[in-house]
C-alpha positions as a Markdown table, in Angstrom:
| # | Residue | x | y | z |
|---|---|---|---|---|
| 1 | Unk | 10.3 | 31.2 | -17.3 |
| 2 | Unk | 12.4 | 29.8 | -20.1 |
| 3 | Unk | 10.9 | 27.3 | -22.0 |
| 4 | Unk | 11.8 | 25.5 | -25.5 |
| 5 | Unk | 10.6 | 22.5 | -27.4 |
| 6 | Unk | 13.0 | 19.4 | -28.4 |
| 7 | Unk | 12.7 | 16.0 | -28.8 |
| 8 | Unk | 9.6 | 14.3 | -27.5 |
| 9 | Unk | 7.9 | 17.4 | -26.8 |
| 10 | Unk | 10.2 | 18.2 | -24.2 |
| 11 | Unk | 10.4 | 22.0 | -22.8 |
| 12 | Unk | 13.3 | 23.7 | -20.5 |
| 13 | Unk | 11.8 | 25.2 | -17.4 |
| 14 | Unk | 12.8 | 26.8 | -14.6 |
| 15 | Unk | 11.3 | 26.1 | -11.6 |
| 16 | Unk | 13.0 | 28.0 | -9.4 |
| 17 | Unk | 16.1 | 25.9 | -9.0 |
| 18 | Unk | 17.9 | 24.9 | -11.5 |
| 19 | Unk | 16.8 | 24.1 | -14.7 |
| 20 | Unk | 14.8 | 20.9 | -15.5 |
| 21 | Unk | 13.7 | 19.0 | -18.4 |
| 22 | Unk | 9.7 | 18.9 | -18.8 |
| 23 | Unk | 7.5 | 16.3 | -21.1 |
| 24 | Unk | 4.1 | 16.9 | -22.0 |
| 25 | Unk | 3.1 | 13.9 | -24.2 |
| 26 | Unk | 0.5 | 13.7 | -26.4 |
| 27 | Unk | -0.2 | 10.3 | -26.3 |
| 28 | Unk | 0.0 | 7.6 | -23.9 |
| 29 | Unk | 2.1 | 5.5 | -26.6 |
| 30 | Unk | 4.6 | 8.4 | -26.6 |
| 31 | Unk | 4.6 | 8.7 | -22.4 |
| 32 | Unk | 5.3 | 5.2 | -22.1 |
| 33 | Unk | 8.1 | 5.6 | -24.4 |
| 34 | Unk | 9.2 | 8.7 | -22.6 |
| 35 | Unk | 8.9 | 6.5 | -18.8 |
| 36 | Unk | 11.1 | 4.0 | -21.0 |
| 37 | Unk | 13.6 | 6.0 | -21.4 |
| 38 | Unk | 13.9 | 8.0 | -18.3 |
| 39 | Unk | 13.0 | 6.2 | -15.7 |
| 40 | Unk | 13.7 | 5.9 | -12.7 |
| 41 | Unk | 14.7 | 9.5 | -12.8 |
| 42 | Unk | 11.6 | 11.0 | -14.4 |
| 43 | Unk | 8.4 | 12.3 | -12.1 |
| 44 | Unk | 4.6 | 11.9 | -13.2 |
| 45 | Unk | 2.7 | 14.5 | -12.9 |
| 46 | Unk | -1.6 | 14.7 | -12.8 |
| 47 | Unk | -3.1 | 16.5 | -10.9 |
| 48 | Unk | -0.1 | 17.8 | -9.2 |
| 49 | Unk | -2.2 | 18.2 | -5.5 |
| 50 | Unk | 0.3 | 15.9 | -3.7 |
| 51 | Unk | 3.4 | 15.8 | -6.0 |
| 52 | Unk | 4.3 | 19.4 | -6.3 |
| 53 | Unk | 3.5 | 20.0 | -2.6 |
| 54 | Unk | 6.1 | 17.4 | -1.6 |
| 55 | Unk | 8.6 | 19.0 | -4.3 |
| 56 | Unk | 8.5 | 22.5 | -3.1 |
| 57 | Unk | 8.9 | 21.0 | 0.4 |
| 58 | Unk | 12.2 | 19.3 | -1.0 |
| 59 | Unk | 11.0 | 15.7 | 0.0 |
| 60 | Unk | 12.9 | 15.1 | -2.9 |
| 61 | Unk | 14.8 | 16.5 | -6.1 |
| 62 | Unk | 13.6 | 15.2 | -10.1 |
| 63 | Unk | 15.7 | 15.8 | -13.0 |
| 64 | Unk | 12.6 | 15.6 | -15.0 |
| 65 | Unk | 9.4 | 15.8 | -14.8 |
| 66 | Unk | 6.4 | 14.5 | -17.3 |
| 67 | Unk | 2.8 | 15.9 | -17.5 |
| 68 | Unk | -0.3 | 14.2 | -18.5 |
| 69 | Unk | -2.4 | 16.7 | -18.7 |
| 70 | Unk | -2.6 | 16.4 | -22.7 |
| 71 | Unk | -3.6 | 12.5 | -22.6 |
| 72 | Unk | -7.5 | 13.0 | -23.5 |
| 73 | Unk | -7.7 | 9.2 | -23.7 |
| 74 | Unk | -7.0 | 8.9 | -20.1 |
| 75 | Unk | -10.2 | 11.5 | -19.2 |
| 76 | Unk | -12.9 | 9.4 | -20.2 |
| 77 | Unk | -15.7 | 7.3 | -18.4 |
| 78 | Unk | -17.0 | 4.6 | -20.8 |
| 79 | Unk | -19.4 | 1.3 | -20.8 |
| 80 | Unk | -17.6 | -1.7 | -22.2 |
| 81 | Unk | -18.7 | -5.1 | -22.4 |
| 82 | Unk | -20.5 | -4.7 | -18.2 |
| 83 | Unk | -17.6 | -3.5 | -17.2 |
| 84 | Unk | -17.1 | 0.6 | -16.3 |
| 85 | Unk | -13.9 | 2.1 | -17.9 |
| 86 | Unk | -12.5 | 5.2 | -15.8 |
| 87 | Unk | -9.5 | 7.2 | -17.5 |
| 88 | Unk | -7.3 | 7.8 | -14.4 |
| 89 | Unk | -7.4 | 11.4 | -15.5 |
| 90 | Unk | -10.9 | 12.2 | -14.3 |
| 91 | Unk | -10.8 | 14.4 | -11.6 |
| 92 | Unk | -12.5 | 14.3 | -7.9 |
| 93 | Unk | -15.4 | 16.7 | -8.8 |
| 94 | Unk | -15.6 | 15.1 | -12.8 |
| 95 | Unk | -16.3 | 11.9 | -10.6 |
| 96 | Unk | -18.7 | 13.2 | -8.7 |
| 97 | Unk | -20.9 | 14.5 | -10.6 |
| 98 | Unk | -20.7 | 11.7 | -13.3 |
| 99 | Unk | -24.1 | 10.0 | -14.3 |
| 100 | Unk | -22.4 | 6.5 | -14.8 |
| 101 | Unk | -20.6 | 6.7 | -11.2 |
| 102 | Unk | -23.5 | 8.1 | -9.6 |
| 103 | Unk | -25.6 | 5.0 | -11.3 |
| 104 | Unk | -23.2 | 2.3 | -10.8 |
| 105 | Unk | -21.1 | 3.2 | -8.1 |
| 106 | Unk | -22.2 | 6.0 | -5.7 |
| 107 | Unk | -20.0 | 5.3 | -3.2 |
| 108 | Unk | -17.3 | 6.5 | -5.3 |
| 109 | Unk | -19.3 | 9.3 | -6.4 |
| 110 | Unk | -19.8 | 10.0 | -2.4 |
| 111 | Unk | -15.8 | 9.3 | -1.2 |
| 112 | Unk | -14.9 | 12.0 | -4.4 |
| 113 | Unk | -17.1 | 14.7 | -2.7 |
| 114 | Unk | -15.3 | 14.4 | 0.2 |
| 115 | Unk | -11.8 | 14.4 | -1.2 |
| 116 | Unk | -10.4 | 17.8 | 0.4 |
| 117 | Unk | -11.2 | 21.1 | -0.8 |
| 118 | Unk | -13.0 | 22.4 | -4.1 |
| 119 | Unk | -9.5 | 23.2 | -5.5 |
| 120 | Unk | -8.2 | 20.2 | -4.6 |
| 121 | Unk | -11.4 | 18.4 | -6.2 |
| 122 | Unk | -11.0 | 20.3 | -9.8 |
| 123 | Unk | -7.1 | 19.1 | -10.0 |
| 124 | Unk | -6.6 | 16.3 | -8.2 |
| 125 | Unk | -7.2 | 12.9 | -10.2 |
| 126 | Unk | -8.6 | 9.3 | -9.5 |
| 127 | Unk | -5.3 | 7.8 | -10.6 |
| 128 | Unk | -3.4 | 10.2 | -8.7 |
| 129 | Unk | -5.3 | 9.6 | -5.3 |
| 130 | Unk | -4.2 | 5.7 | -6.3 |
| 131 | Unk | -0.8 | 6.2 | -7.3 |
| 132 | Unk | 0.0 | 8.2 | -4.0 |
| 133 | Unk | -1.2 | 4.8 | -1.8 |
| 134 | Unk | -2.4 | 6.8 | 1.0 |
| 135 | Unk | -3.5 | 4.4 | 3.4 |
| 136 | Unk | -6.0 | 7.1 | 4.2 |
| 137 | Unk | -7.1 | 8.2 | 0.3 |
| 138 | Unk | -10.7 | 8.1 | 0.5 |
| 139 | Unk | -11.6 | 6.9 | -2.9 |
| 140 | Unk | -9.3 | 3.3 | -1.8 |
| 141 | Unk | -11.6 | 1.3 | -0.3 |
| 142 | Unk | -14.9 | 2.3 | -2.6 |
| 143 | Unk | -12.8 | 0.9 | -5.3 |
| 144 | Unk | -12.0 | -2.4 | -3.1 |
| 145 | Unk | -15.3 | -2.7 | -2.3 |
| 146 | Unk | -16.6 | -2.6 | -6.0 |
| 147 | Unk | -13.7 | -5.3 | -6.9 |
| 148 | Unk | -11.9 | -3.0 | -9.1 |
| 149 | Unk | -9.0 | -3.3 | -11.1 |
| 150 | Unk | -6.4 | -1.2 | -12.3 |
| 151 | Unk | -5.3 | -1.4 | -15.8 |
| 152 | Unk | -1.4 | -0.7 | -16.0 |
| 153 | Unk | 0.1 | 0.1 | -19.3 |
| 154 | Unk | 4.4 | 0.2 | -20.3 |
| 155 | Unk | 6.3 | 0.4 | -23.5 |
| 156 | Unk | 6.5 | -3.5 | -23.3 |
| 157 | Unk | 3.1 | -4.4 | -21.8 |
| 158 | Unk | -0.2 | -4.1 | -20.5 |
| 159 | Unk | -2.0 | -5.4 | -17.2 |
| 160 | Unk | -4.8 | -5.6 | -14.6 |
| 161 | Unk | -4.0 | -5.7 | -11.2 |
| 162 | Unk | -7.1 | -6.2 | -8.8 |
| 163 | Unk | -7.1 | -3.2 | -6.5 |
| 164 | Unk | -6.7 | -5.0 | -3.5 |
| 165 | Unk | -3.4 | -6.2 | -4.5 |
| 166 | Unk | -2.5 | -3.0 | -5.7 |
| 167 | Unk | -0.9 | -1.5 | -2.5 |
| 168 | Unk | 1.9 | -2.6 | -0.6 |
| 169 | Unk | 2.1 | 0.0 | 2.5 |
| 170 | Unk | 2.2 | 3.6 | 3.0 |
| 171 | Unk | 2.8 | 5.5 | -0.5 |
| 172 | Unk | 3.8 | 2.5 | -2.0 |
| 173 | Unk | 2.3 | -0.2 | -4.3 |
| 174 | Unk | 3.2 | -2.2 | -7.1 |
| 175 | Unk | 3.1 | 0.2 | -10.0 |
| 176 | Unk | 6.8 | 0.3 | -11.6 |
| 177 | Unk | 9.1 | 3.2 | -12.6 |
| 178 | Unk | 8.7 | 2.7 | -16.0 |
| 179 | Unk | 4.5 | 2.2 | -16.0 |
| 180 | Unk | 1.4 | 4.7 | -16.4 |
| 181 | Unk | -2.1 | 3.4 | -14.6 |
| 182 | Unk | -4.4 | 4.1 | -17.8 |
| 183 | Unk | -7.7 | 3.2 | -16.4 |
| 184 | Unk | -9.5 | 2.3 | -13.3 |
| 185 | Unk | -12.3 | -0.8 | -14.4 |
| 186 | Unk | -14.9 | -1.9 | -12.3 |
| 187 | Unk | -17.8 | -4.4 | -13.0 |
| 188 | Unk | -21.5 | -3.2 | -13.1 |
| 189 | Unk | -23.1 | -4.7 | -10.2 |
| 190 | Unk | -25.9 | -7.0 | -10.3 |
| 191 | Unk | -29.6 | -6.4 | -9.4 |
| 192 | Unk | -30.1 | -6.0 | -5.7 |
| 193 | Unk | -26.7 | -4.4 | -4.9 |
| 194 | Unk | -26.4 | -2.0 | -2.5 |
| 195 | Unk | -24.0 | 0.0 | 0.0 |
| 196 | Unk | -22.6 | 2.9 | 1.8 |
| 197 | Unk | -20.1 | 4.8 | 2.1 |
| 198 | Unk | -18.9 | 6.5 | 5.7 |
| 199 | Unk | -16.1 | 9.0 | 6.7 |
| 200 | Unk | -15.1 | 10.4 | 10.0 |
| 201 | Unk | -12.5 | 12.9 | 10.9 |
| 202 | Unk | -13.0 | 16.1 | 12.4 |
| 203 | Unk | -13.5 | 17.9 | 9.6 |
| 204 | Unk | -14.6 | 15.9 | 7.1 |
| 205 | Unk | -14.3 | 17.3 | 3.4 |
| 206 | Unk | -11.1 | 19.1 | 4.5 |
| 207 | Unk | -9.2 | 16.3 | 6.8 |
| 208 | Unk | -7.8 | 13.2 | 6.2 |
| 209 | Unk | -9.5 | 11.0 | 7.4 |
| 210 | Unk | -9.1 | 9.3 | 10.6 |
| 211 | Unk | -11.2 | 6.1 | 9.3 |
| 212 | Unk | -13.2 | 5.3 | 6.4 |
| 213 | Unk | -15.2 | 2.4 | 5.4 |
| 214 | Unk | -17.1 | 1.0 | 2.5 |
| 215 | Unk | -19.3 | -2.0 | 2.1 |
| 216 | Unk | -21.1 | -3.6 | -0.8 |
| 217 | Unk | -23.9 | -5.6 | -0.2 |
| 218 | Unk | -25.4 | -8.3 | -3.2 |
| 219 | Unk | -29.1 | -9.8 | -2.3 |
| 220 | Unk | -30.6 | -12.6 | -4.1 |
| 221 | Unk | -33.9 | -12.7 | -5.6 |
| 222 | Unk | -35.1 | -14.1 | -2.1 |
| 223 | Unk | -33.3 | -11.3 | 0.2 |
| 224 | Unk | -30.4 | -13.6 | 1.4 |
| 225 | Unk | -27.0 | -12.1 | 1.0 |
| 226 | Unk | -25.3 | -13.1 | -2.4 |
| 227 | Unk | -22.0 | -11.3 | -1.9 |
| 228 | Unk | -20.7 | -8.7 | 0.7 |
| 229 | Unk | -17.5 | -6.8 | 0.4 |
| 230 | Unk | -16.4 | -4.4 | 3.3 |
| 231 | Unk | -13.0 | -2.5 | 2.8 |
| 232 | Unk | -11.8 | 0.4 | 5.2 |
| 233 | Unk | -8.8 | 3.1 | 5.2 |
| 234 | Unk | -6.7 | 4.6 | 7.8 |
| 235 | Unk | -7.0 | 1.6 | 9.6 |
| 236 | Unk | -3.7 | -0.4 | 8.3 |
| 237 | Unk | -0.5 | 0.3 | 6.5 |
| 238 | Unk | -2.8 | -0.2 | 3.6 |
| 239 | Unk | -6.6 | 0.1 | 2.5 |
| 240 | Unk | -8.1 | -3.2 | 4.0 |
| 241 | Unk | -10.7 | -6.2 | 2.3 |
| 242 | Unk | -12.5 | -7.5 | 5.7 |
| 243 | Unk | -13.5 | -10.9 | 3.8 |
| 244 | Unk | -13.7 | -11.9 | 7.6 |
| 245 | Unk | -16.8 | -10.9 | 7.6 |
| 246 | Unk | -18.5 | -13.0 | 4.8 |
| 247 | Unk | -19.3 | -16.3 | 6.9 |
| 248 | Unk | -21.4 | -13.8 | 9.2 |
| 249 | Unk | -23.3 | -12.7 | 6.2 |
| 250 | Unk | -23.8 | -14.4 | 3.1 |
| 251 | Unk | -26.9 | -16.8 | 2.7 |
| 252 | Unk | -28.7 | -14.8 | 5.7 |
| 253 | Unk | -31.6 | -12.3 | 5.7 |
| 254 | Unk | -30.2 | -8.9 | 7.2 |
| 255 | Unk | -33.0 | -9.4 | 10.0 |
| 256 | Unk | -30.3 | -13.0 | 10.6 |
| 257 | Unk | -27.7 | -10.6 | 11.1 |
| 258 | Unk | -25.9 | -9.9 | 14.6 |
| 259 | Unk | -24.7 | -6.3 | 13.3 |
| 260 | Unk | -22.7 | -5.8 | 17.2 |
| 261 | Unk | -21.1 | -9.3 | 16.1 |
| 262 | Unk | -20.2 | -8.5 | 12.6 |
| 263 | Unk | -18.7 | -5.0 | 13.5 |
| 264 | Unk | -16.3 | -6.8 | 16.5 |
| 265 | Unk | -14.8 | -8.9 | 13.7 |
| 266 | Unk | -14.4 | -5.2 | 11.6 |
| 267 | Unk | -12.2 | -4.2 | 14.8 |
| 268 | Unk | -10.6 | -7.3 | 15.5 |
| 269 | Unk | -9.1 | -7.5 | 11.9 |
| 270 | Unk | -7.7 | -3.5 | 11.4 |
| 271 | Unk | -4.5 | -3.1 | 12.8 |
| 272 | Unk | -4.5 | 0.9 | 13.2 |
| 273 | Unk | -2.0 | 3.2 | 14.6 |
| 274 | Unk | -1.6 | 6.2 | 17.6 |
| 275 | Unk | -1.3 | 9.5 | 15.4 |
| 276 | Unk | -2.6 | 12.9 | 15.8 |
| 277 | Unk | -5.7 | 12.2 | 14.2 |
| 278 | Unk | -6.6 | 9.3 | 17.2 |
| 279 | Unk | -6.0 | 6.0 | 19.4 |
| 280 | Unk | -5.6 | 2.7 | 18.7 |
| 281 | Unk | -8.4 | 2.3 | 20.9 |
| 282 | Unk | -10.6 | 4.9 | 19.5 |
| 283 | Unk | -10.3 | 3.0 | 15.5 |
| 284 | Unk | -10.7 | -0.2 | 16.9 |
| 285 | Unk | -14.1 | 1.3 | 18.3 |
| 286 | Unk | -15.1 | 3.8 | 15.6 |
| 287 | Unk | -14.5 | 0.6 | 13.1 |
| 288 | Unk | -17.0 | -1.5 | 15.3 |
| 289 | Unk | -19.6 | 2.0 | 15.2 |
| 290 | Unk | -19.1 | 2.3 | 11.6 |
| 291 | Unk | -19.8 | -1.2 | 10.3 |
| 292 | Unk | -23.1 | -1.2 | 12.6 |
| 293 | Unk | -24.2 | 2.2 | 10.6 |
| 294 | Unk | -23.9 | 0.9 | 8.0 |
| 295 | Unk | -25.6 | -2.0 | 7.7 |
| 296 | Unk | -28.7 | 0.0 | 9.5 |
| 297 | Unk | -28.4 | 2.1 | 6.6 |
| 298 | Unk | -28.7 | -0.5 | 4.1 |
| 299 | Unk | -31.1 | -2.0 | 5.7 |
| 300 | Unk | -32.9 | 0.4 | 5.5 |
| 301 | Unk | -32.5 | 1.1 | 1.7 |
| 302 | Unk | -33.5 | -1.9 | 1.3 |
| 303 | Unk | -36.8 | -1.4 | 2.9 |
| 304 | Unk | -37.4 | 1.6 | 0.7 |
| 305 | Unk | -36.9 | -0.3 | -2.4 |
């Protein structure tokens, strides 16, 4: 493989076609300069577990191509001001087995556990599972349900954009040729928050999924709901907020609750698809299933606390 160095840290590679120009910035300043220039005919590359796989399957051809793998800033988890900071660097398994995420957010911690394989878990990245807008990426709708945002940095300008607003069908969202998401930031919850996290598919750790769902569950002081927030994938063009669901919940006691009720309203408001991985029918009705789980299970934490 031919390689050389030129301006902006660019190298000559040969990929096996014909020869492309390659970035590996050192700096985020210097990769938003690089986007600046470049774009639209420049490809970001993380993790590279869903880019590259597309590229050798000629889904599409790149003049050039620019790494992050050298942006250190970007692989770091930090506490600032009750808010969590995640560089969208950090892979699955760094996730995982975080002490902050496992704290604060173990639903995440849970949904990047069962993001594919091992290998795909050491290389693939937060900010690449949100960048490739999978309507079925499992770490989508933990992040919904924790009211994340994602902060979105260019040459000219910096901004958050709430993660439910973040996607606008399959594979695509709002993120623009010429912008890099920096960091995923999430509030700490408050006292009394609980929830769950629940996959199926037919092989779990190694599918993708045929539904997910997570839901976030705030209690006051007095065990009535504060706040609920339920979000599911593979279920929608898009990962979905169910706010539907909120008049059914908030300012009741769980023992208040019709859970058979609440999880019909889950179905009613998914609008899934026939593929190979199931029915219509059969989403609409694991939806329902799922949403009843879970709130058994969090009542139940509750209990135990």
């Amino acid at each position: 493989m031919k390689e050389y160095t030129g301006e902006l840290g660019s190298k000559q590679e040969d990929f096996g076609r014909d020869s492309e120009q390659y970035f590996a910035p050192k700096t985020l300043k210097e990769a938003t300069e690089i986007l600046s220039r470049y774009s639209p005919n420049i490809k970001i590359i993380a993790g590279g577990t869903d880019v590259l796989v597309d590229y050798f399957d000629r889904l599409y051809e790149i003049e050039r191509w620019m790494s992050l793998k050298n942006l250190d800033e970007l692989k770091k988890i930090e506490i600032n001001n009750s808010r969590v900071e995640i560089g969208a660097l950090l892979t699955h398994d760094e996730l995982e087995k975080s002490e902050i995420i496992q704290t604060y957010f173990p639903l995440i911690s849970q949904a990047a556990l069962d993001v594919g394989s091992p290998q795909i878990r050491n290389r693939g990245t937060i900010g690449g599972n949100i960048a490739n807008s999978s309507p079925a990426g499992d770490l989508l709708p933990p992040l919904i349900a924790y009211d994340a945002v994602f902060k979105i940095t260019s040459q000219n300008e910096t901004l958050e954009v709430p993660a439910k607003e973040f996607f606008l069908g399959p594979k695509k969202n709002v993120l623009r040729k010429d912008e890099i998401l920096e960091k995923i930031i999430i509030p700490i919850p408050q006292k009394h928050t609980y929830g769950k996290w629940l996959k199926v598919g037919k092989r779990n750790a190694l599918i993708i999924s045929s539904i997910t769902l997570a839901i976030v569950v705030t209690f006051n002081d007095d065990e009535r709901i504060k706040t609920v927030k339920c979000s599911l994938g593979s279920v929608a063009p898009v990962p979905i907020e169910i706010s539907q669901i909120q008049p059914l919940m908030v300012g009741k006691r769980l023992n208040e609750l019709d859970y058979s009720q609440i999880g019909k309203v889950v179905s009613d408001n998914i609008s899934p698809i026939d593929d190979i991985r199931g029915t219509k029918e059969y989403r609409r009705e694991v939806a329902k299933n799922l949403t009843i789980r879970a709130l058994n299970e969090i009542e139940r934490m509750v209990r135990v606390d």
